[in-house]
Backbone bond lengths (Angstrom), bond angles and torsions (degrees), N, CA, C in turn:
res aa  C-N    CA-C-N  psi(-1)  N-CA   C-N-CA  omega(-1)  CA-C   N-CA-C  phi
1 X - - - 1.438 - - 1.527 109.65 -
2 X 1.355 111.96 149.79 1.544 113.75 -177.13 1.341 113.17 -104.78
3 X 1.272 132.03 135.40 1.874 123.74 159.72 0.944 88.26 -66.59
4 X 2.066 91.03 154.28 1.347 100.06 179.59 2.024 99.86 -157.56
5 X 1.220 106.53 135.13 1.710 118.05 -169.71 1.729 100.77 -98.97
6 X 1.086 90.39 139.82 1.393 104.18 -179.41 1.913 110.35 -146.56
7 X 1.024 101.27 160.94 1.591 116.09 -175.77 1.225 132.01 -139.05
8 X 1.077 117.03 123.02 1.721 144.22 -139.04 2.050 97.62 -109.60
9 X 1.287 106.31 78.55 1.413 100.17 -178.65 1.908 98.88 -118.58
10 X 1.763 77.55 134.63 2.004 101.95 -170.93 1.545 86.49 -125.77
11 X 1.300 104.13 108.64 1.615 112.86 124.21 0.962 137.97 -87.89
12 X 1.547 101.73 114.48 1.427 131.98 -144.95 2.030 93.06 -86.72
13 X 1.200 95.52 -18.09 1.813 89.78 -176.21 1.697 113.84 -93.05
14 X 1.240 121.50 -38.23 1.470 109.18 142.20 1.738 136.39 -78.18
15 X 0.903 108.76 9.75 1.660 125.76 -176.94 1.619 100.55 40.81
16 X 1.872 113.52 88.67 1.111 108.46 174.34 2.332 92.50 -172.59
17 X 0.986 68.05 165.42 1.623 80.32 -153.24 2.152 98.90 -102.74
18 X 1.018 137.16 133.45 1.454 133.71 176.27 1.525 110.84 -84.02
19 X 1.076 106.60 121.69 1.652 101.79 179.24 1.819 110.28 -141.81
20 X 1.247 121.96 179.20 1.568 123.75 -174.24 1.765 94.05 -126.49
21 X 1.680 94.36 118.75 1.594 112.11 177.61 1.409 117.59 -92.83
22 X 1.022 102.96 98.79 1.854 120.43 168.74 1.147 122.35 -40.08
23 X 1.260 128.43 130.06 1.320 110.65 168.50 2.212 96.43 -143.14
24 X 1.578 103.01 102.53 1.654 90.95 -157.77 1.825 91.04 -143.53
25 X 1.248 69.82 109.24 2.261 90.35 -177.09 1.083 83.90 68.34
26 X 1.545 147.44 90.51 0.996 131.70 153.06 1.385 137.63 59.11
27 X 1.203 117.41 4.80 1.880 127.66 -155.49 1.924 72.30 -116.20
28 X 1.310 95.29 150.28 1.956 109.89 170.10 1.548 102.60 -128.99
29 X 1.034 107.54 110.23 1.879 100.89 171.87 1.696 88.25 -137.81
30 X 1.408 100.94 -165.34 1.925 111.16 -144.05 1.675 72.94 -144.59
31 X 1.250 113.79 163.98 1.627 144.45 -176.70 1.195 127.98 -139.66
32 X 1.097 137.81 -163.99 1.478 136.25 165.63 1.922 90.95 -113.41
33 X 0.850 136.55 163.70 1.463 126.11 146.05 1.657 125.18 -83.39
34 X 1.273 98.97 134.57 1.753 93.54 -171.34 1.317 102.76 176.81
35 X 1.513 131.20 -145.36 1.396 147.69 155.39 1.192 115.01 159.17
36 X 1.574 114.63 -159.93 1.596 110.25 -173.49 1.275 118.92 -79.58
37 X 1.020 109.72 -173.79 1.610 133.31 -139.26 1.735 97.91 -119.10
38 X 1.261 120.09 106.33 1.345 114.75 -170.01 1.924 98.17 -81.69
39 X 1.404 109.11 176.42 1.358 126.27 166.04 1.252 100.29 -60.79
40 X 1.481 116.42 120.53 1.240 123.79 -173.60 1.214 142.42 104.84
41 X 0.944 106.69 -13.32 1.860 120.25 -151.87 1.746 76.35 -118.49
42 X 1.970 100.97 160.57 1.116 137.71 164.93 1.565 104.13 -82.20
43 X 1.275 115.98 169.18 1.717 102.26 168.26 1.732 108.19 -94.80
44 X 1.213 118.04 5.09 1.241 106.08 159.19 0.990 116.95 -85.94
45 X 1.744 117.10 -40.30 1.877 127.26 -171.02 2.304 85.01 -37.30
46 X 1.457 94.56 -72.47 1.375 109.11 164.41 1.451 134.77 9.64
47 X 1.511 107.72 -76.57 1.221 118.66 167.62 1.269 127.81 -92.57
48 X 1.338 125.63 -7.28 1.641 126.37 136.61 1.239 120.32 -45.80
49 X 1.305 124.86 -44.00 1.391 149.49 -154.03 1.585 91.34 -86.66
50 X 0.931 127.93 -92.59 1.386 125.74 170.91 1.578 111.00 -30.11
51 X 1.217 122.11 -52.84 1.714 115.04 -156.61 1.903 101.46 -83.17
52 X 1.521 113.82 6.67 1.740 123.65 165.03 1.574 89.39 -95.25
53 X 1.333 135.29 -66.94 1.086 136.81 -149.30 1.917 108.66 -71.91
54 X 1.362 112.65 -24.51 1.466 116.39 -173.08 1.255 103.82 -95.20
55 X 1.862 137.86 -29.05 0.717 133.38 -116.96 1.704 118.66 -154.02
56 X 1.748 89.20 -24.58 1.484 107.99 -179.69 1.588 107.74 67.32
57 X 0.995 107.85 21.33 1.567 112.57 170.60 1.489 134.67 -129.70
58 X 1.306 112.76 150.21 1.726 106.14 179.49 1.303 107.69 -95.06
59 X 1.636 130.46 134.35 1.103 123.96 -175.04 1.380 98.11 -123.64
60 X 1.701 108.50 156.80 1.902 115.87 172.40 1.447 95.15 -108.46
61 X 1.069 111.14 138.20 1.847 121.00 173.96 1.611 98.04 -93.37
62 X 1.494 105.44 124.11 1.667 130.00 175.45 1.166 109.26 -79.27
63 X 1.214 109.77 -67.09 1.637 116.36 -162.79 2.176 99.95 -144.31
64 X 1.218 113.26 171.69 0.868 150.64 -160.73 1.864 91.08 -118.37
65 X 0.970 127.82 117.84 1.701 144.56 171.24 1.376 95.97 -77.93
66 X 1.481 90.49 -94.66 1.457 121.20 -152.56 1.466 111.93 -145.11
67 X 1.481 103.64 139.98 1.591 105.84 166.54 1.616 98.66 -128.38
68 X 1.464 88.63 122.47 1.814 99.04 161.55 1.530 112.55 -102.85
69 X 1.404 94.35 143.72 1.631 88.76 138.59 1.114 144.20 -138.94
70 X 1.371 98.60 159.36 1.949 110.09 -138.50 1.437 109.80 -166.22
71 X 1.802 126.84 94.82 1.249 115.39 -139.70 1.183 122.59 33.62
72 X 1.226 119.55 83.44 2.112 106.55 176.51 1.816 95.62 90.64
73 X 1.030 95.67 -172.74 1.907 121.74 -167.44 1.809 88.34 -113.68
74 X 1.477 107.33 110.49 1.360 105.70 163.00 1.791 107.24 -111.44
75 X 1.747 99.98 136.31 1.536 105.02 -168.79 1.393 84.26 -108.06
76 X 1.558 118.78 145.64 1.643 150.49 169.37 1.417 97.61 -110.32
77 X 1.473 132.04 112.85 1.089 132.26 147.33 1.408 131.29 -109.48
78 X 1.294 112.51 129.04 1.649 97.62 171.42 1.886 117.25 -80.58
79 X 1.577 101.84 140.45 1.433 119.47 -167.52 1.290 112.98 -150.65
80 X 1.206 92.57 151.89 1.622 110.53 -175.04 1.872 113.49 -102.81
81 X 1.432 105.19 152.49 1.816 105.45 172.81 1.494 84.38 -99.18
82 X 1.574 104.03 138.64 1.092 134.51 -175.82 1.839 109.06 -116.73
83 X 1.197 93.45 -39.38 1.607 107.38 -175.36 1.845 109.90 -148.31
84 X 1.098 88.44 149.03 2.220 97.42 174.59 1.154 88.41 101.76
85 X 1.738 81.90 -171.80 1.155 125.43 -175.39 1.746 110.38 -128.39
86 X 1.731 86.06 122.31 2.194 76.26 -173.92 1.221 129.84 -83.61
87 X 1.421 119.03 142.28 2.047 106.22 -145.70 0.901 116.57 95.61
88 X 1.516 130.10 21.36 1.734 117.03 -179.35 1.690 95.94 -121.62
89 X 1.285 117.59 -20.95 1.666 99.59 -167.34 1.394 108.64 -41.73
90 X 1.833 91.40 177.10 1.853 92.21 -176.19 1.696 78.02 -144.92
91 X 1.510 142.68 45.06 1.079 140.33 128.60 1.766 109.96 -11.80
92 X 1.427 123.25 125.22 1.135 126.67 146.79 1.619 127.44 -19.80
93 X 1.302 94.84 -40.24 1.663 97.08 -175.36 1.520 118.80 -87.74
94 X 1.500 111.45 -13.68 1.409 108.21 142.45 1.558 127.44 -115.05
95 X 1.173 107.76 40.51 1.833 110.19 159.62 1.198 121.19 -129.72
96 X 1.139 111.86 -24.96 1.544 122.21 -177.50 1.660 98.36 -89.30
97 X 1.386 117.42 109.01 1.318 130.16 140.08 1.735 140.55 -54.77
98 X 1.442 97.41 -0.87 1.537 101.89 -172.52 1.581 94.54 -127.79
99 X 1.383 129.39 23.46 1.642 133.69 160.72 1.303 100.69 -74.11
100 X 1.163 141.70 -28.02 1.612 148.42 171.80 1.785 99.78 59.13
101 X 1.281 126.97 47.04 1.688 121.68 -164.55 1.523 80.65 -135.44
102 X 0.970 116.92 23.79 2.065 120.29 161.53 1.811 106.29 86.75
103 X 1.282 99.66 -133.57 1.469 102.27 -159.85 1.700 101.16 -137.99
104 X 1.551 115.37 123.41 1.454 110.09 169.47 1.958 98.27 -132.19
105 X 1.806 80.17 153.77 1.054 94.21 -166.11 1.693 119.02 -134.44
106 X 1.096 136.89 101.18 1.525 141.44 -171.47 1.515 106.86 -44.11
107 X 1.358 122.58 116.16 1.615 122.27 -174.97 1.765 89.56 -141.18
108 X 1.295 89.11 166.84 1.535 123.25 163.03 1.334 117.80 -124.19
């Protein structure tokens, strides 16, 4: 099992939360945006790292939520966009058409 960092961003001025929409065999569920935790990395380095790569954005990690565990140690942080534009990453998992692991999509 892998740890894995993820990031919990609320804009609090439209009252709506950023998340990554699944769409895998047909099943639709919602995520946090994030992923695992390479050799090396902190689980924040982590979920910065992911929330540029998913998201086209730079994020600052606030606080520390929650850590479960659940396959691996999953970290929830709350974070802020500091920089970008949200919806721009170019993550593998949305450019590559031949990952065959369905369709995600950056929403609010």
């Amino acid at each position: 099992m892998r740890n894995r960092g993820s990031a919990v961003l609320i804009d609090k001025e439209k009252g709506r939360i950023g998340l990554i929409k699944r769409n895998k065999e047909n099943i639709i569920y919602y995520v946090f945006p994030g992923g695992g935790i390479e050799d090396g990395e902190t689980p924040e380095d982590a979920t910065v790292r992911e929330g540029f790569e998913e998201l086209g954005v730079t994020i600052e990690i606030k606080e520390l939520i929650v850590s479960i565990k659940h396959n691996g140690t999953q970290y929830f942080y709350l974070a802020e966009i500091i920089e970008g534009e949200f919806g721009t990453g170019t993550a593998g998992e949305f450019t590559d058409p031949n990952r065959n692991r369905g369709t995600y999509e950056p929403i609010w």
